[in-house]
C-alpha positions as CSV (number, residue, x, y, z in Angstrom):
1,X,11.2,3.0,4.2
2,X,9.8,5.7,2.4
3,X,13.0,5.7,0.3
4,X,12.0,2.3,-1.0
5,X,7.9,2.9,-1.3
6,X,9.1,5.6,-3.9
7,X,11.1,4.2,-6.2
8,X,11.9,1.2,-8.4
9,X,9.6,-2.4,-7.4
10,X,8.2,-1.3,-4.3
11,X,7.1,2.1,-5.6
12,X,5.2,-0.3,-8.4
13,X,3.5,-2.6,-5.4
14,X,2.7,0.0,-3.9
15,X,0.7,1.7,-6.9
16,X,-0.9,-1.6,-7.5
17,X,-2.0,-2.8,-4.0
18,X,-2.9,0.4,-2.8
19,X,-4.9,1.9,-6.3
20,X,-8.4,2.8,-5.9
21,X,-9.8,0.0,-7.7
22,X,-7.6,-2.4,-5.1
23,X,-8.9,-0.5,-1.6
24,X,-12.6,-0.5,-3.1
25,X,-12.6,-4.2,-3.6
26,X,-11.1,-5.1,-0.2
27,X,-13.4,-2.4,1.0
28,X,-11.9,-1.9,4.1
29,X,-9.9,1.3,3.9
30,X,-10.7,4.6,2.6
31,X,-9.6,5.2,-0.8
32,X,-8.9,9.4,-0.3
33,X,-7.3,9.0,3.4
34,X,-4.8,6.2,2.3
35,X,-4.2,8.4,-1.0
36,X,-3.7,11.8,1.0
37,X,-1.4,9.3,3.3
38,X,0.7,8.7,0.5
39,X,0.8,11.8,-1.0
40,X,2.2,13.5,2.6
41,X,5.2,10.9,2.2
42,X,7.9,11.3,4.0
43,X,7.5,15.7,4.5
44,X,5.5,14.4,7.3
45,X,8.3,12.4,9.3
46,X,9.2,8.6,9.4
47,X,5.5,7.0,10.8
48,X,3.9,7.9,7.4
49,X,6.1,5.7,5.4
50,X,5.9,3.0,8.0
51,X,2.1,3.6,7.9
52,X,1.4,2.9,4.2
53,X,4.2,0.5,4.3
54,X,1.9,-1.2,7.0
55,X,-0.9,-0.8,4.4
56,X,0.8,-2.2,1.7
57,X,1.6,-5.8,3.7
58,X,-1.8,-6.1,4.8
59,X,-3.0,-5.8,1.6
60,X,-0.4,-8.2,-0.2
61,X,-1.4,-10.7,3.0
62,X,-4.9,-10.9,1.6
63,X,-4.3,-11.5,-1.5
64,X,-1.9,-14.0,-0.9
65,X,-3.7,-15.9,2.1
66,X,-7.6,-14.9,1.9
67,X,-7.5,-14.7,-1.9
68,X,-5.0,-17.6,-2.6
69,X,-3.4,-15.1,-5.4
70,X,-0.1,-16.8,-5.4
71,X,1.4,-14.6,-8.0
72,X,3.2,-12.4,-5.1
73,X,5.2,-14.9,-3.8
């Protein structure tokens, strides 16, 4: 996983789903603990990667199902 949220499309996703302007509209998550998050990576073992990959669906869910942005799919 965390091979994949750091490079090539994913890496991109996750810049734009997870960017301070994006958490601060959803306003649900903490801009600085999901940034610290991904800035540990994987040097802190295989659950942060599945953590901000966890982030990163969520995210895409609501802007594909709650704001009926249908240019993800």
């Amino acid at each position: 996983v965390d091979k994949y949220l750091t490079s090539g499309y994913l890496k991109h996703l996750r810049d734009d789903l997870l960017s301070e302007k994006s958490l601060r509209k959803r306003g649900i998550f903490n801009h600085q603990a999901v940034s610290e998050l991904i800035a540990r990576g994987s040097n802190d073992g295989f659950l942060v990667g599945k953590q901000v990959f966890a982030l990163l669906i969520l995210e895409l869910w609501f802007r594909i199902f709650v704001d009926k942005d249908h240019s993800y799919i």
